[in-house]
PAFI-779344 format. One line per 3 residues: their letters; for each residue y, x negated, z of N, C-alpha, C, O. Coordinates in steps of 0.05 Angstrom, whole numbers. Atoms other than C-alpha are relative to their C-alpha. Example, Ala and Ser with C-alpha at 12.3 -4.5 7.8 and 13.67 -1.06 7.14 Angstrom:
# PAFI-779344
as> -24,-18,0,-90,-246,156,24,-18,0,24,-39,13  -24,16,-1,-21,-273,143,22,15,14,44,5,18
This chain:
# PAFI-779344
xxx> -24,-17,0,0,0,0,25,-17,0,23,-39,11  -39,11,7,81,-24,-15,12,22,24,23,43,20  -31,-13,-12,116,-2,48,29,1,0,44,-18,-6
xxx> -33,2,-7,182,9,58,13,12,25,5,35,29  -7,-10,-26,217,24,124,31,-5,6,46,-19,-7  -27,14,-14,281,18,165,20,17,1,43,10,0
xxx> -22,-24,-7,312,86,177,-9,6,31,-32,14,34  1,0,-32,317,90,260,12,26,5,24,39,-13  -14,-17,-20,340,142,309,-9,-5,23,-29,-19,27
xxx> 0,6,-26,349,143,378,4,31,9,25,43,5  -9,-23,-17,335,210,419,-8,3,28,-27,-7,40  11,1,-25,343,232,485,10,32,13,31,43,15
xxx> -2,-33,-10,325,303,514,0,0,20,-8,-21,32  6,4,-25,329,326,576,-14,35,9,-2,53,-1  14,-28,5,280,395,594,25,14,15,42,6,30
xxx> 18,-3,19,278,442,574,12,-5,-27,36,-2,-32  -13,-2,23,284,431,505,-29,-4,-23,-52,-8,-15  26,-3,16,237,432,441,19,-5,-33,41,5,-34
xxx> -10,-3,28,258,420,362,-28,-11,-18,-44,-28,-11  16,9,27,215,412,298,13,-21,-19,36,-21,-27  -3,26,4,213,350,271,-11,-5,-31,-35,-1,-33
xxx> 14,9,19,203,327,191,16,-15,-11,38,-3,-10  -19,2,19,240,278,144,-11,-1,-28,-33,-8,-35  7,-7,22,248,297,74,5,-25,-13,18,-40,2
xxx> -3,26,16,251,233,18,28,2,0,42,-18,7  -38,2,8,327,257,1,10,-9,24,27,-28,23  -12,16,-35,340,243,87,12,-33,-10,34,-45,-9
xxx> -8,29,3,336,176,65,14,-18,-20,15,-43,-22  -25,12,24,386,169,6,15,-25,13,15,-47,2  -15,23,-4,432,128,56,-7,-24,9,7,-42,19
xxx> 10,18,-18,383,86,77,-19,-20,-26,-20,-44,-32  24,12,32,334,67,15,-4,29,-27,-2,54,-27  21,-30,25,306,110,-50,-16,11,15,-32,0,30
xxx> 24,-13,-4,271,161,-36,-29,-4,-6,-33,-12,-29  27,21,-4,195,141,-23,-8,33,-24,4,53,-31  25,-21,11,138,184,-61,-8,11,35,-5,35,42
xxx> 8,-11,-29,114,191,16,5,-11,15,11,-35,13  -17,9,-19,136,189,84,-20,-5,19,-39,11,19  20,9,-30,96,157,150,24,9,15,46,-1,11
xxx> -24,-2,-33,140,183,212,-18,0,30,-39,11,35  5,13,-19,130,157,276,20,7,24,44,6,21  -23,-4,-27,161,177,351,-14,-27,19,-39,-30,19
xxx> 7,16,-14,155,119,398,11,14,34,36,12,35  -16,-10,-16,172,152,471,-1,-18,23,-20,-17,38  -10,14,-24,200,104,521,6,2,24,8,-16,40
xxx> -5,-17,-39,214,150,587,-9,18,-9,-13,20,-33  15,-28,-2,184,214,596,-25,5,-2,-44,-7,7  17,-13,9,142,255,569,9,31,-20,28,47,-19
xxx> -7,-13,25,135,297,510,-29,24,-4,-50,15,5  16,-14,15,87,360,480,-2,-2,-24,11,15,-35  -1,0,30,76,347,412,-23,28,-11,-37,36,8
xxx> 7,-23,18,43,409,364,2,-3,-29,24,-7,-40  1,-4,35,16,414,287,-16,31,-3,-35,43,7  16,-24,12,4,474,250,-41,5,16,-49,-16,24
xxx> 28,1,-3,-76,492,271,-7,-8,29,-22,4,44  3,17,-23,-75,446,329,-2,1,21,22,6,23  1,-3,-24,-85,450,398,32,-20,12,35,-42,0
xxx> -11,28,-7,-18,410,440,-6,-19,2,-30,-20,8  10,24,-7,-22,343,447,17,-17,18,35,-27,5  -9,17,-16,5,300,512,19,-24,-15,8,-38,-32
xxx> 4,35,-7,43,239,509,13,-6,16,25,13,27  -8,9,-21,70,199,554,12,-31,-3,-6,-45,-12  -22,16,-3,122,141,556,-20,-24,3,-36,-27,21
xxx> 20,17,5,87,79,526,-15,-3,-24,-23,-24,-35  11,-8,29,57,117,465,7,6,-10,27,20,-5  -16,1,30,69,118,398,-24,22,-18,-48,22,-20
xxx> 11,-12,13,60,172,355,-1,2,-34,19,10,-46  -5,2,35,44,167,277,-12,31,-13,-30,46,-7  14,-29,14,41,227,225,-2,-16,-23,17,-23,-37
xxx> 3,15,30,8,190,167,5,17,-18,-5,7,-38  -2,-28,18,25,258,124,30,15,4,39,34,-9  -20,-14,-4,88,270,155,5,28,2,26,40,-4
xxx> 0,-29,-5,71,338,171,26,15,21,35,6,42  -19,-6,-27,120,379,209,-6,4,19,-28,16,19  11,-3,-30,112,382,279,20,8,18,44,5,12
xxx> -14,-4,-29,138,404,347,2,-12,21,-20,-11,30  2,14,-11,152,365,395,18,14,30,33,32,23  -17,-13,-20,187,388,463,-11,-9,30,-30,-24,33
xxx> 14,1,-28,177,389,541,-18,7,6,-34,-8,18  18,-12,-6,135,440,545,-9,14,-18,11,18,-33  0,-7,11,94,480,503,12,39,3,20,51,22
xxx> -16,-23,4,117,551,476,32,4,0,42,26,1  -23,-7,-5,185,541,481,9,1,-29,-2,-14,-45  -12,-5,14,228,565,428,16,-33,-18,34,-48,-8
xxx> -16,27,12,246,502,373,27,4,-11,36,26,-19  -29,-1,18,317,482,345,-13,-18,-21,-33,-31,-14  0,22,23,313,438,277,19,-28,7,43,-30,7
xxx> -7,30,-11,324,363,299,16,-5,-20,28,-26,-14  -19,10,18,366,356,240,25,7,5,44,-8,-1  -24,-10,-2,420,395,258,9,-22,26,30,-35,21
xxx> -4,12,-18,423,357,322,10,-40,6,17,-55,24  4,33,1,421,282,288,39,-13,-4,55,-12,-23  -36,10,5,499,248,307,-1,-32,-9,-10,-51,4
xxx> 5,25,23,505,190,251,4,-27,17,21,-26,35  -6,21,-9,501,119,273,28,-5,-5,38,4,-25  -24,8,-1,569,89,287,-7,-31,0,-24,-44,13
xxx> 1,31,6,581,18,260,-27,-14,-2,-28,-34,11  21,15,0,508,-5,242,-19,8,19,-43,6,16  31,-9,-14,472,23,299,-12,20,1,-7,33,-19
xxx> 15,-27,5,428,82,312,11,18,4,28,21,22  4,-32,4,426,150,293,-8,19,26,-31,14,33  0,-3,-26,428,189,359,-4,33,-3,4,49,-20
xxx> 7,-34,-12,402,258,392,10,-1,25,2,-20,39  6,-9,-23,425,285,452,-3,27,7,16,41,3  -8,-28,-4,409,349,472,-34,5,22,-56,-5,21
xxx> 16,-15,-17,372,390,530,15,14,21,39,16,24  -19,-15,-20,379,433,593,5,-21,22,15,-13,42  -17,19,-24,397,371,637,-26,-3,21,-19,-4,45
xxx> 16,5,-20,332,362,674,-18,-30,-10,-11,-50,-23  13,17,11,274,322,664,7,-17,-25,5,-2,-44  -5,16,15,294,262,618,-28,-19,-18,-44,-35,-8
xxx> 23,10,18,246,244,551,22,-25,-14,45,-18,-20  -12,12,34,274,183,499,-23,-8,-5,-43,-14,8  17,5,17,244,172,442,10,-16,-21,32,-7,-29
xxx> -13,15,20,259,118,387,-22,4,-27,-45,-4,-29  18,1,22,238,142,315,-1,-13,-25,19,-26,-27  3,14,20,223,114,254,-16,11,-18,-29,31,-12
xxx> 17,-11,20,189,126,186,2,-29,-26,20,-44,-33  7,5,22,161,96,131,-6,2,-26,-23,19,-32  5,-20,31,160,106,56,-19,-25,-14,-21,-49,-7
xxx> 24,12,13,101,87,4,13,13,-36,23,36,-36  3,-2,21,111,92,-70,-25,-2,-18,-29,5,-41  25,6,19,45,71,-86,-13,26,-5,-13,44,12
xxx> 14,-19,7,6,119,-124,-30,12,15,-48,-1,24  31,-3,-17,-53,159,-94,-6,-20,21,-26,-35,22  14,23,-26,-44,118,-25,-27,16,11,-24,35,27
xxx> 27,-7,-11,-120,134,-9,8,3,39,7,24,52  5,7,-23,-110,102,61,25,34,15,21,40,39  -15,-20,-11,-56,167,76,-20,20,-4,-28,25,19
xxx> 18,-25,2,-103,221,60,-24,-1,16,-41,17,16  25,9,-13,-153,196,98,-1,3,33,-21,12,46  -9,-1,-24,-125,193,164,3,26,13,14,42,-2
xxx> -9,-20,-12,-120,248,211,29,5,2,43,-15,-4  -20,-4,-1,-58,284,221,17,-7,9,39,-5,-3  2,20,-22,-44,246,279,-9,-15,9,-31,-12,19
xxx> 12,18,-14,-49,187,304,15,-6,23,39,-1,25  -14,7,-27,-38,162,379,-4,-23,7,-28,-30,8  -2,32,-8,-26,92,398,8,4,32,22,22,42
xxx> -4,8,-31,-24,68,475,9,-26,6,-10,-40,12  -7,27,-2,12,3,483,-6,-15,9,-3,-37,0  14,5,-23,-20,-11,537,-25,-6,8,-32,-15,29
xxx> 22,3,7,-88,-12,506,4,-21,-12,25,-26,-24  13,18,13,-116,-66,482,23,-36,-3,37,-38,17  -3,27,-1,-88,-145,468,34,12,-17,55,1,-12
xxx> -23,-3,23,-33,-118,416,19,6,15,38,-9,17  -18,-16,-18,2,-68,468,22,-14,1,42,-4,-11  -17,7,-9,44,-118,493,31,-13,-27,54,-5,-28
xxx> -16,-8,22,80,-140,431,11,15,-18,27,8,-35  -6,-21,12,84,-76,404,28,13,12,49,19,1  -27,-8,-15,127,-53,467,19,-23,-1,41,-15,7
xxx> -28,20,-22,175,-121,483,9,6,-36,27,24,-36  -6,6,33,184,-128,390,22,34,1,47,31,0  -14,-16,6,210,-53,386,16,1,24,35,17,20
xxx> -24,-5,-7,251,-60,447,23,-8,1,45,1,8  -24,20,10,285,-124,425,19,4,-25,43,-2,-28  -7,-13,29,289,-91,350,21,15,8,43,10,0
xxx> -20,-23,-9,324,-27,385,21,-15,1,40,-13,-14  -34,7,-10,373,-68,420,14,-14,-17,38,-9,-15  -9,10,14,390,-107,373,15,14,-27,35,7,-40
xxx> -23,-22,20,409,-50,323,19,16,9,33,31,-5  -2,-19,-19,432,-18,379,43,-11,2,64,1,2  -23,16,10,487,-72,372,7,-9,-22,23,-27,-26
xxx> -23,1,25,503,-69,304,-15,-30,-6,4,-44,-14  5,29,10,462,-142,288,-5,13,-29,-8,37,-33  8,-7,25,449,-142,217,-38,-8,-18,-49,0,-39
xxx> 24,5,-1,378,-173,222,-21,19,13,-45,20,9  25,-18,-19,351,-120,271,-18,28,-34,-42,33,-39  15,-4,23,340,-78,202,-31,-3,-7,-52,9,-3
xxx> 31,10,-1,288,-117,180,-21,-12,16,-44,-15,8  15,7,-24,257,-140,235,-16,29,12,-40,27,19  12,-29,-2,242,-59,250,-21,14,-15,-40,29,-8
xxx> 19,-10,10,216,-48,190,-23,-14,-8,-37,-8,-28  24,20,4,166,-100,191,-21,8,19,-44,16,17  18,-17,-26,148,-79,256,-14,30,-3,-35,40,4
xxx> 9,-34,16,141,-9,227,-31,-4,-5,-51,7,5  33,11,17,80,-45,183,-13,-13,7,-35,-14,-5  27,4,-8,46,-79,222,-6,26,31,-26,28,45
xxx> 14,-27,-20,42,-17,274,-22,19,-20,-43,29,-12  15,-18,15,16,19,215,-35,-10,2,-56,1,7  25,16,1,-34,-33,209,-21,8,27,-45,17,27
xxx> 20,-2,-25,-57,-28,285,-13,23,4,-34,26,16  8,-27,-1,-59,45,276,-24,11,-10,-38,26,3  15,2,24,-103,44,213,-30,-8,18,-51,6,20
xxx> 30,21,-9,-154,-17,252,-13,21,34,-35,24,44  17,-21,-26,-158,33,317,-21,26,-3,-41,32,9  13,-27,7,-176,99,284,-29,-9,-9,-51,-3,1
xxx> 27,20,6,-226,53,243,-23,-5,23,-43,8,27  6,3,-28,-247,30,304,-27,20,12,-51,16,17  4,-29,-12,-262,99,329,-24,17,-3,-43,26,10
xxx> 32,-10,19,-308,126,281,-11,-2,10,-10,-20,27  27,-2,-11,-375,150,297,-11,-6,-22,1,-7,-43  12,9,25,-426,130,252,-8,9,-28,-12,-2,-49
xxx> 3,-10,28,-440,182,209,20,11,-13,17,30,-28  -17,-14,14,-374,192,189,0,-12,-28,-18,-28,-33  -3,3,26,-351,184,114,30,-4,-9,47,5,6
xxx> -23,10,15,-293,159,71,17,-27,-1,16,-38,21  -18,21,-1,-248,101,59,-11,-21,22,-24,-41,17  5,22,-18,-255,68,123,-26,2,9,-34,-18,21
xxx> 29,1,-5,-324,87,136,-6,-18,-23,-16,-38,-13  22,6,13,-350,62,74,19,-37,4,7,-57,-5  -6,34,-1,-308,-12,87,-21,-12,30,-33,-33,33
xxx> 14,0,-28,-342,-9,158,-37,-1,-15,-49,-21,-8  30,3,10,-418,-1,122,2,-25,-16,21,-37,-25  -2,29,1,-447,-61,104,-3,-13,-26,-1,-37,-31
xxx> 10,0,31,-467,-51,30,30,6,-16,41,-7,-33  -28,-17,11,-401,-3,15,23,-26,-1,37,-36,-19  -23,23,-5,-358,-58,48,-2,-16,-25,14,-12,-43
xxx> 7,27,15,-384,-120,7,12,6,-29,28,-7,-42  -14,5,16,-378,-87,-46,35,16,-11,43,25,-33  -28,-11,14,-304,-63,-48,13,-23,4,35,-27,-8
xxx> -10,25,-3,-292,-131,-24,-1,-16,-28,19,-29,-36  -6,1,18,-313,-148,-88,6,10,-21,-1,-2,-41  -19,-7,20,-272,-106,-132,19,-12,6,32,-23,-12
xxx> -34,-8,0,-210,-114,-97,5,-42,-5,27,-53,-8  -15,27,2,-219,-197,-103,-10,-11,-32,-2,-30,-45  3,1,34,-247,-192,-172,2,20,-19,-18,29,-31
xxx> -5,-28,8,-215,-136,-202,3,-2,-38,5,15,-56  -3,-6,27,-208,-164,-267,-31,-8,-16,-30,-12,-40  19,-2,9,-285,-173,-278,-13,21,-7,-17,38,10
xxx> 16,-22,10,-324,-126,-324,-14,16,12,-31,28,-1  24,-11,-10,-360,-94,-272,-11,20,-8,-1,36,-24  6,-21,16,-407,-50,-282,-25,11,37,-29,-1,59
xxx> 14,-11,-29,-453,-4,-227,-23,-18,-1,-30,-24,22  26,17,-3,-513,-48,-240,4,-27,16,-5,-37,37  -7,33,-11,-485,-116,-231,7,7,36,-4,-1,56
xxx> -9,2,-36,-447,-95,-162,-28,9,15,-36,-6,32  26,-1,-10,-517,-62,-143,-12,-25,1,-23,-27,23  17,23,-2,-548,-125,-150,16,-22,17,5,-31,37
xxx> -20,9,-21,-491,-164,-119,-19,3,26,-34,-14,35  0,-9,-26,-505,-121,-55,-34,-4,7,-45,-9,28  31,-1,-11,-580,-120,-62,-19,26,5,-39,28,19
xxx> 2,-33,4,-591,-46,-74,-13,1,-32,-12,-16,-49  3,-14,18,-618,-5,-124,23,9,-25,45,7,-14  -22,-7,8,-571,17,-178,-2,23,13,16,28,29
xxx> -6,-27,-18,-591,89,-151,9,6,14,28,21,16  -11,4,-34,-590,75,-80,26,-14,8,38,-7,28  -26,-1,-6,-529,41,-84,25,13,-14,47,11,-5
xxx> -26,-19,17,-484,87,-135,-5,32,30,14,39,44  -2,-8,-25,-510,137,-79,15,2,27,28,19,37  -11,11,-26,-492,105,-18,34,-11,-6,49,-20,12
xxx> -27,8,14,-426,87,-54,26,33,-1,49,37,8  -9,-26,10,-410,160,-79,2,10,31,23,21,37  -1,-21,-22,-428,188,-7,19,1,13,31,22,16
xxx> -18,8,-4,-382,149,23,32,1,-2,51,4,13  -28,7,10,-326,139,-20,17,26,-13,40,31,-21  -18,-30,10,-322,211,-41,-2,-7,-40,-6,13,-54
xxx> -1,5,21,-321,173,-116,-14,-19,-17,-9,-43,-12  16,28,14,-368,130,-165,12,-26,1,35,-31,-6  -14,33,5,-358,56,-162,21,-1,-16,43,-9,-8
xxx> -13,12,21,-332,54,-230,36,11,5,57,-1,6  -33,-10,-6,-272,107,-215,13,-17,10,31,-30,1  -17,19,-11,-261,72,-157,11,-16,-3,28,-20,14
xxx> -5,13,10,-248,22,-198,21,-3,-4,38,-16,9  -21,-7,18,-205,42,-248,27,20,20,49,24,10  -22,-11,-11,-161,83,-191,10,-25,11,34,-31,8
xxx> -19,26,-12,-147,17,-154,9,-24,-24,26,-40,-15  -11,3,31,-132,-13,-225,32,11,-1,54,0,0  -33,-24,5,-75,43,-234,17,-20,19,33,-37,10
xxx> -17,-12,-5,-49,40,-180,5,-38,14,19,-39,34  -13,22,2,-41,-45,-178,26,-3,-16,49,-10,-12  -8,0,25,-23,-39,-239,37,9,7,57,-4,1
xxx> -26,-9,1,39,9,-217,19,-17,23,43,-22,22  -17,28,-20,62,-40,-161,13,-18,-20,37,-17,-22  -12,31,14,75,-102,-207,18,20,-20,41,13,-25
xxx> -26,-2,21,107,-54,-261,26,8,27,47,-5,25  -24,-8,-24,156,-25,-197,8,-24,5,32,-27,1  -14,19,-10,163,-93,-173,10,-25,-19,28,-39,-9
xxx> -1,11,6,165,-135,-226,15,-5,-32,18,16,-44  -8,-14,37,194,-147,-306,-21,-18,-10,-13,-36,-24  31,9,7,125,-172,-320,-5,6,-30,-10,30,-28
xxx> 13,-10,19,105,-162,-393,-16,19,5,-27,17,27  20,-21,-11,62,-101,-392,-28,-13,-13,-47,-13,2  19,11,23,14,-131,-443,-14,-15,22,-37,-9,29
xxx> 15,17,-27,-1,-185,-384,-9,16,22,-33,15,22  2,-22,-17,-1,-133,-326,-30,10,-12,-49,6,3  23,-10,19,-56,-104,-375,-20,-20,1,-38,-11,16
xxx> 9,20,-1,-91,-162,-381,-19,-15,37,-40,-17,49  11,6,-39,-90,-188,-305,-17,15,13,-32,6,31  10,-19,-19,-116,-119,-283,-31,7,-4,-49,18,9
xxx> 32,0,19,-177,-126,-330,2,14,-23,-20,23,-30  5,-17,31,-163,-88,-398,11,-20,-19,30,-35,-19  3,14,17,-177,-117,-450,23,-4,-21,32,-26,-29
xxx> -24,8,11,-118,-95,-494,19,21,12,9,41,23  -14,-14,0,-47,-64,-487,-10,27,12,-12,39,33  6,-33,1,-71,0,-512,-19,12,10,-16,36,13
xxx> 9,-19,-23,-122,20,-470,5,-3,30,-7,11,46  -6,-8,-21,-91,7,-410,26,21,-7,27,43,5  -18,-18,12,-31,42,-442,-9,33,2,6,50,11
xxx> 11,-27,-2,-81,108,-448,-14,4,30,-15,27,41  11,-2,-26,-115,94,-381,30,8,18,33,29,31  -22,-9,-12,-46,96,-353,17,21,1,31,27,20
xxx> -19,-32,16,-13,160,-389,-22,19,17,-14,35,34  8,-16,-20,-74,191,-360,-8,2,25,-19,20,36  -10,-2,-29,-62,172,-298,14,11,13,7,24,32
xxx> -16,-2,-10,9,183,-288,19,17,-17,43,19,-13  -7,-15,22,15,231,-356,32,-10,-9,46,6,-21  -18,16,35,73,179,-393,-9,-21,12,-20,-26,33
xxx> 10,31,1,65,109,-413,10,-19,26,25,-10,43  -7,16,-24,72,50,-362,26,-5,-8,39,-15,11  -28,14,-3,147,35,-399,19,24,4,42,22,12
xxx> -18,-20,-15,173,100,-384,-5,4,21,18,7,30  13,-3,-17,141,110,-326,18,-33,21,34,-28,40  -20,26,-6,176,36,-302,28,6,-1,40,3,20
xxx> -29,-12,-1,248,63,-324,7,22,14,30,27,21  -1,-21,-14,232,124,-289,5,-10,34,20,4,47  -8,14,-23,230,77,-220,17,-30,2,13,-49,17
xxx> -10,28,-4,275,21,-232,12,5,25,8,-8,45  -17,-5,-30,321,56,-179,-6,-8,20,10,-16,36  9,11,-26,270,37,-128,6,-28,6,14,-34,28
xxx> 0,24,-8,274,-39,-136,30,-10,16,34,-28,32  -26,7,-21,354,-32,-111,4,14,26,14,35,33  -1,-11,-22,341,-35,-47,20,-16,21,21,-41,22
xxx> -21,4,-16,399,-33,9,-10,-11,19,-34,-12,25  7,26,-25,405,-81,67,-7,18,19,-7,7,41  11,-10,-32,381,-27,116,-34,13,-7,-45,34,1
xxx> 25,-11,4,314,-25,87,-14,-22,-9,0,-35,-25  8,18,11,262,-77,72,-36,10,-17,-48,31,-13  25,-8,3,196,-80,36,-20,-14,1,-12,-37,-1
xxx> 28,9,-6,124,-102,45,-23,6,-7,-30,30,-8  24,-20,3,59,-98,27,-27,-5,5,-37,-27,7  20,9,-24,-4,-84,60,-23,14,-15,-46,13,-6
């Protein structure tokens, strides 16, 4: 995935109080281009919070944990549950001189802050977003990471907090590798017979071989050869591949193909012809048709259609993971 990050706020409620929470791509005109998709994230520093998704039962948190919506779904968030929401947008008073974007609002009791953030992806069909539950919950406090997770975002805060011009990127770095820890915990998590994405990197056949597409992507593969690679059957392993991955080897393939492919044209003025080449096609024109039906127009309109993204403003950086 091509993150991008580095739009902050700073809120602080005090009960009772409750608002629904989403940002849309346009939110972030003053901050970066609008992403294809949004990661949002509440980190809550004092209190305590109710969070709520569509379907969902509440969910706790508590001052320390970090909450990710890999889907950016809308949510509720408040003191307590049932209480009547306001729209957190109306409520957002603009950073002054470089630093954060600020909330205050409640009935003056119990005191929650929360420092939020979000993330944007342009990459095409990010697999790893669809995959993820609706929520994820981080504990800072767990495990070896915790501790740099909490002192990094509270140095980041302060430092935007005062208007530095480095705290920026420093935030949104931090953004990506939280994503990261988020990603390796849920992983983690899994029971064994689960399925998809990170299941099938976690199995020991599935793994090997996506390890070798993604580091020889421009070899001919074919389902036999990687079967034999792994030490499988072609059956038993296009099987154990498909169960997994939700998709035949070969797709798999050819979707993580695309959607290289659309990184280097976004990031780069690369010949396409090479781009084509590097990714494994043999000429131009069929990655030219592999690509149209991908992304239904060619890779050079399709490139003029995002140059916008590559001018990106000093309160936004990018990365990729």
């Amino acid at each position: 995935m091509q993150l991008t990050g580095g739009v902050f706020l700073e809120a602080e409620f005090t009960a009772p109080w409750c608002v629904t929470s989403q940002i849309a791509p346009e939110d972030c005109g003053p901050f970066m281009p609008p992403p294809a998709q949004l990661i949002a994230y509440h980190y809550v520093t004092a209190g305590r919070l109710i969070l709520q998704t569509d379907g969902h039962p509440p969910v706790p948190v508590q001052a320390g944990e970090i909450i990710l919506m890999p889907r950016n779904d809308e949510h509720v968030i408040g003191s307590a549950a049932n209480l009547r929401p306001i729209n957190a947008h109306f409520l957002i008073q603009p950073a002054a001189a470089g630093g954060l974007a600020r909330i205050v609002y409640g009935g003056g009791g119990e005191r929650t802050q929360i420092l939020c953030g979000y993330l944007g992806t342009d990459t095409p069909n990010a697999t790893i977003c669809g995959i993820l539950p609706r929520m994820l919950k981080i504990d800072v406090e767990e495990g070896a990471s915790g501790s740099w997770i909490e002192s990094s975002f509270r140095f980041a805060a302060q430092q935007l907090a005062e208007g530095r011009i480095e705290s920026p990127a420093v935030l949104a770095k931090l953004a990506e590798l939280l994503f990261v820890e988020a990603v390796r915990r849920y992983a983690r998590s899994l029971p064994p017979e689960a399925s998809g994405w990170l299941a099938g990197l976690r199995d020991r056949a599935v793994g090997r071989a996506l390890a070798l597409l993604h580091s020889r992507m421009t070899h001919r593969w074919t389902t036999e050869e990687l079967a034999q690679e792994i030490g499988l059957s072609r059956s038993a392993f296009a099987e154990r591949f498909t169960s997994l991955m939700g998709e035949p080897p070969m797709r798999y393939l050819a979707n993580w193909r695309m959607q290289v492919a659309a990184q280097r044209l976004r990031g780069s003025h690369e010949p396409i012809a090479r781009i084509a080449f590097e990714i494994g096609y043999e000429s131009e024109a069929a990655f030219n048709r592999a690509f149209r039906s991908t992304f239904d127009m060619p890779p050079t309109a399709w490139r003029k259609l995002q140059s916008g993204v590559n001018g990106a403003p000093d309160r936004m950086i990018s990365g990729g993971l």
